[in-house]
C-alpha positions, -999 to +999 in steps of 0.1 A: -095-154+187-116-124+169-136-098+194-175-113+185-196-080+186-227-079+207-257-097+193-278-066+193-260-055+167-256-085+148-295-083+141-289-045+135-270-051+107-292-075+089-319-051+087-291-025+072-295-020+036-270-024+009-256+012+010-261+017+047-239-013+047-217+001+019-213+037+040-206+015+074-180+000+057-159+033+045-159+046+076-138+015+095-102+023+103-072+007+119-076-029+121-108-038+109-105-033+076-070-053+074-089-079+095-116-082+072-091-080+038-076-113+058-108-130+060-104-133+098-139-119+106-173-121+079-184-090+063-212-089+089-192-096+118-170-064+110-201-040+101-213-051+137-181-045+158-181-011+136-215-006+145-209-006+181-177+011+184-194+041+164-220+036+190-195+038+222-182+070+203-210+088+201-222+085+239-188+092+247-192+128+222-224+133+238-212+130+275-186+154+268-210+180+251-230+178+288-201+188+303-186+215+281-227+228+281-230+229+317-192+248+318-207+275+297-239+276+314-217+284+343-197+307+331-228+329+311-244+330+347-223+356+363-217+376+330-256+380+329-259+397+361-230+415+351-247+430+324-276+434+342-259+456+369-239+480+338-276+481+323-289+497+355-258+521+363-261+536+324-303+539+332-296+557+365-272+578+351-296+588+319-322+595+343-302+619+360-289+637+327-327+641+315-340+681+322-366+680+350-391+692+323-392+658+309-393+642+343-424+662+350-440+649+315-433+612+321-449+616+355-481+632+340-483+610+308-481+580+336 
């Protein structure tokens, strides 16, 4: 007996139009296409059950995205204060190479 597809998507693919449809259909692979060569499932049936397996597919692509995001996030964390403690040794370190004339005319201009 043929996996039905949820209804949901039964009505979303009435509404499709003819070359949403068309596109929907190039992208099935594997079994569905054979299956609907074979007449075992309607034209509509098969855009559905694509329909929803694109569907799973791209919540599962976004789930991973959230965890690969939050990895780097991570990761960018420490390298920031990293770069923010190299920032301040090469600002201490130009302060001190700066003649004390200078010193005295940043003071005064402040």
């Amino acid at each position: 007996m043929p996996k039905l597809s949820n209804p949901v998507y039964a009505e979303k693919v009435k509404k499709l139009s003819k070359v949403e449809s068309e596109r929907l259909l190039s992208r099935m692979s594997g079994k569905l296409p054979r299956r609907l060569e074979k007449d075992k499932l309607s034209r509509d049936e098969a855009l559905a059950l694509q329909m929803e397996l694109e569907d799973e597919q791209l919540q599962e692509w976004r789930k991973m995205m959230a965890t690969l995001n939050k990895k780097s996030e991570s990761k960018e964390k420490p390298k920031a204060k990293e770069t923010e403690k190299i920032a301040a040794v090469i600002k201490d370190k130009a302060a001190e190479k700066t003649p004390k004339s200078a010193k005295t005319k940043e003071k005064s201009k402040k």
